[in-house]
C-alpha positions in Angstrom: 0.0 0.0 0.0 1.5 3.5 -1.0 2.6 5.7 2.1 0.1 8.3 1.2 -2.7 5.7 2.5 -3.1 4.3 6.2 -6.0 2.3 7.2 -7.4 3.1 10.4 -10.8 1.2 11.8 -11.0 3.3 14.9 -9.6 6.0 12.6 -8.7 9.6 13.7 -5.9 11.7 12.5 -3.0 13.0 15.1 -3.9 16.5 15.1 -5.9 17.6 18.5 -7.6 16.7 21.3 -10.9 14.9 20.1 -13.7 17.6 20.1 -16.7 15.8 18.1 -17.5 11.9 19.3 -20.3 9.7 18.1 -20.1 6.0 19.7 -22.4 3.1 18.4 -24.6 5.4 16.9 -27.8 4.0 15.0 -30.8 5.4 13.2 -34.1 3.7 11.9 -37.5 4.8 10.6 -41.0 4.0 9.8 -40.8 2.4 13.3 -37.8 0.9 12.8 -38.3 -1.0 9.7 -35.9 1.3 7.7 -32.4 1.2 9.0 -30.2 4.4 7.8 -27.1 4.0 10.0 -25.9 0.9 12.0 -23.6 1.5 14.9 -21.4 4.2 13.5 -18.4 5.7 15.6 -16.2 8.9 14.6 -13.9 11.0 16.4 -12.7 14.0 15.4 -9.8 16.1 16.3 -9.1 19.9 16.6 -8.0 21.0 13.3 -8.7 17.7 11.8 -11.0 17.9 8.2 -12.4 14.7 7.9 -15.0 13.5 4.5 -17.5 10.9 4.1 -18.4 9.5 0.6 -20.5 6.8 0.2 -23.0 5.5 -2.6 -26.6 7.9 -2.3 -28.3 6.4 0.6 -25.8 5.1 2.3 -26.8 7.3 5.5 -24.3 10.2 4.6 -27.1 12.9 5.0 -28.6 11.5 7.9 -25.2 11.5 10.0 -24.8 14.5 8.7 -27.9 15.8 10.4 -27.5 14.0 13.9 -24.1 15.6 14.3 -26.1 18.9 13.5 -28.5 18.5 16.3 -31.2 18.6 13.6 -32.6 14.8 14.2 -32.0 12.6 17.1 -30.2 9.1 16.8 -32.6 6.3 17.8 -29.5 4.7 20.0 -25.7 5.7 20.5 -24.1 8.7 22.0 -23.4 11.9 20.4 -20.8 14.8 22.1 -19.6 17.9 21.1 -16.7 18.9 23.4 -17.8 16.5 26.5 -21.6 17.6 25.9 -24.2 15.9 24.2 -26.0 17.1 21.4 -29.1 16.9 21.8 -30.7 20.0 19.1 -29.1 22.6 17.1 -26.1 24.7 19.0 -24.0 27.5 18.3 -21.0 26.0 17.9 -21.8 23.7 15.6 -21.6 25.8 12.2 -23.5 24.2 9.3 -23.1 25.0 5.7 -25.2 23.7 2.9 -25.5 23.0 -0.8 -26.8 26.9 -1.6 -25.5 29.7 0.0 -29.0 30.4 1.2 -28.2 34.1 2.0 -31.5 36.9 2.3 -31.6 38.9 -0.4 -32.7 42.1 1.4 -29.3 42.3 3.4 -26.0 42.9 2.4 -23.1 40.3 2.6 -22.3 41.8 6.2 -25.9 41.6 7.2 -26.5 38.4 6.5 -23.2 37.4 8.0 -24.2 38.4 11.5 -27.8 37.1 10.9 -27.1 34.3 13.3 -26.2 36.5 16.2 -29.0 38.8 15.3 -31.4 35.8 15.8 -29.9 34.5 19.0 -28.8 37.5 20.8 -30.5 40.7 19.1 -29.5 43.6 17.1 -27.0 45.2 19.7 -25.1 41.8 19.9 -25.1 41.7 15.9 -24.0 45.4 15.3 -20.7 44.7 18.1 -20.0 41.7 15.9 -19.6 43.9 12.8 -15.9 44.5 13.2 -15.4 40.9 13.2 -17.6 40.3 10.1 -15.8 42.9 8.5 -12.4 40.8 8.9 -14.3 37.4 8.2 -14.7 39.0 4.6 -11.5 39.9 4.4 -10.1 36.7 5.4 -12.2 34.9 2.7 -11.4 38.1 0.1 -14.1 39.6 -0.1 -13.0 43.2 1.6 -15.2 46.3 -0.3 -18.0 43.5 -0.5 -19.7 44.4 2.6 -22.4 46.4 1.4 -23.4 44.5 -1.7 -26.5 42.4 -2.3 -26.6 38.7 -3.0 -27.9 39.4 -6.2 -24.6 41.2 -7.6 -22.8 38.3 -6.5 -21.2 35.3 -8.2 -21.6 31.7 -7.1 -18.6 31.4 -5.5 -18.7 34.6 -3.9 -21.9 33.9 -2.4 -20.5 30.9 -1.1 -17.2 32.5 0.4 -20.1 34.9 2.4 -22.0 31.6 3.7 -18.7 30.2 4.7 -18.2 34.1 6.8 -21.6 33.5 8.3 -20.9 30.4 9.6 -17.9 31.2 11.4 -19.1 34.2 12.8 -20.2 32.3 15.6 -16.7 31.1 16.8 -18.1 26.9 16.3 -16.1 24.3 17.5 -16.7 22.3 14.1 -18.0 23.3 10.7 -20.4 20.4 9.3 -20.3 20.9 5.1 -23.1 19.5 2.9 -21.3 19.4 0.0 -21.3 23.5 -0.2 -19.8 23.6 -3.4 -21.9 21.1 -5.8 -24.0 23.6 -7.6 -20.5 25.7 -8.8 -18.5 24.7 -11.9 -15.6 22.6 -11.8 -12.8 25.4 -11.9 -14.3 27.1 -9.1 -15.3 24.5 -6.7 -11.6 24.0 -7.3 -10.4 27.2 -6.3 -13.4 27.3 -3.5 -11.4 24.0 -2.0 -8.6 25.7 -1.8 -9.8 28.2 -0.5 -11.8 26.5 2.3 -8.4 24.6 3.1 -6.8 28.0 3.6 -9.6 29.3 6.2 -9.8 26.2 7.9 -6.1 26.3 8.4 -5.8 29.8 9.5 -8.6 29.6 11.9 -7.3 26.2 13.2 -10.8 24.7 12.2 -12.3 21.2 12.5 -14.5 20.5 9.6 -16.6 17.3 8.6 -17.7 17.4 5.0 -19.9 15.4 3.2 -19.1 14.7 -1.1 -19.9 12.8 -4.0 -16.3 13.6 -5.0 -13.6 11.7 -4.5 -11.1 13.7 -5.7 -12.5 16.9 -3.8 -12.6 14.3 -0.4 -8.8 13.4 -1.2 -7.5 17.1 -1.6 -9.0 18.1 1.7 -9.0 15.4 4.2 -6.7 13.8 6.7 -9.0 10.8 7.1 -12.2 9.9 4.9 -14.9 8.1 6.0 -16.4 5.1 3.6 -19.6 4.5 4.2 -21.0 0.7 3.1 -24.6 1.1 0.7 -27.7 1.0 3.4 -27.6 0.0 6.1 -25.1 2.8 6.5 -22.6 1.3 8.1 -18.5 2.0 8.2 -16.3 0.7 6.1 -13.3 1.6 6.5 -11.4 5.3 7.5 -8.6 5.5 5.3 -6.1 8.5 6.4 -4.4 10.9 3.7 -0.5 10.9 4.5 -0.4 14.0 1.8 1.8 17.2 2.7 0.3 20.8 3.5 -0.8 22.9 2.7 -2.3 21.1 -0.5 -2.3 22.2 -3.9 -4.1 21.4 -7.3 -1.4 20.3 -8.7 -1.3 16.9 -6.2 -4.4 16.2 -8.1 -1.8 14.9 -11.4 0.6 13.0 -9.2 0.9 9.1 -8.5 0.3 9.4 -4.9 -3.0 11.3 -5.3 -3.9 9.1 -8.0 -3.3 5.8 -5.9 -5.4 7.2 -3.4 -8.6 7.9 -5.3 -8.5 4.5 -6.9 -8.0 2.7 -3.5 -11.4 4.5 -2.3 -13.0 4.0 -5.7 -11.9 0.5 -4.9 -13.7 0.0 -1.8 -16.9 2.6 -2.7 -17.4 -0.5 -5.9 -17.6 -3.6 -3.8 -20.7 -2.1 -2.0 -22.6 -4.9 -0.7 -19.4 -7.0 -0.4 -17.4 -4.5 1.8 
């Protein structure tokens, strides 16, 4: 097996202390006679970005939205920094598939929604100053004013991932935010998450479709097996940071997506 790859059954990478934990954690509907996830455990670290990628449903939304606080788990144990999750929190950030931003506020408005809602409009016009540097830090600096309307895909997008930071979470859950761009900039929107989460010394958990855009930013991905969702196997990325576009041409990288591509084709057989 190349270096770049490591398997890892209780799987987390070497980074932090552990700061999301789900043990034995199960789901079923339609009183139990539908079975979405089957004893699933994760741990993730501070400053650890983590993917799961699995065949469409295979569970990957409905883990997605347990660690969200969004539906309950029908048994198992979820925790967020020694607590358990039991509804929605502030820090867990959550970014979807759209940026989902009003379109009667401007970028900075909408950033500081969230405090807005929780805390009031005194709270969300202190927070200003750090919106203001949230835009900057995702290059967007002179947008602050400007409507969704007047901006691009990816721009929109860079504003969602401001909003959801605004908050100071201690981990960013990603539902495949960058589907609906074109390839060249869901590229350069990687990157660019990479760079953010590295400078604010983030823990991310992202669900893809995309191998390739699982490889590029994770330390460990998540298989999942077809329904029940079950794990398959974590398989850790021993690739040097930061990383670039160009790893996405080299042996190493290449190894790696066929070795998930690998175990995502033998489904049922995993």
């Amino acid at each position: 097996m190349n270096t770049a790859i490591a398997q890892d059954n209780a799987g987390s990478p070497s980074l932090g202390e552990p700061v999301y934990e789900l043990s034995n954690v199960s789901k079923t509907y339609a009183r139990n006679l539908v079975v979405a996830l089957d004893d699933v455990s994760l741990t993730l670290r501070k400053g650890s970005f983590t993917s799961v990628i699995g065949s469409s449903g295979c569970g990957k939304s409905t883990l997605l939205k347990i660690m969200a606080g969004l539906i309950p788990p029908t048994q198992g144990r979820v925790a967020l920094q020694g607590k358990p999750v039991t509804g929605p929190r502030r820090d867990i950030g959550m970014m979807f598939q759209q940026a989902t931003l009003f379109p009667w506020k401007t970028a900075v408005e909408n950033i500081v929604l969230p405090i807005e809602i929780r805390d009031g409009r005194a709270a969300a016009a202190k927070a200003m100053d750090k919106a203001h540097d949230l835009l900057d830090i995702v290059g967007l600096k002179g947008f602050d004013g400007v409507y969704p309307n007047e901006l691009s895909g990816g721009m929109a997008q860079r504003a969602s991932i401001c909003r959801m930071l605004i908050t100071e979470p201690a981990v960013l859950l990603l539902d495949e935010p960058f589907s609906a761009l074109d390839e060249l900039s869901r590229d350069m929107m990687n990157m660019e998450l990479q760079r953010i989460c590295r400078e604010q010394d983030a823990t991310a958990f992202l669900v893809t479709h995309s191998i390739q855009e699982a490889v590029i930013l994770s330390d460990e991905i998540v298989v999942m097996k077809p329904r029940p969702g079950r794990v398959a196997e974590i398989v850790k990325v021993d690739l040097p940071r930061p990383r670039t576009l160009d790893m996405m041409t080299t042996p190493e990288f290449g190894e790696i997506v066929e070795y998930i591509r690998g175990l995502l084709d033998k489904g049922e057989d995993m």
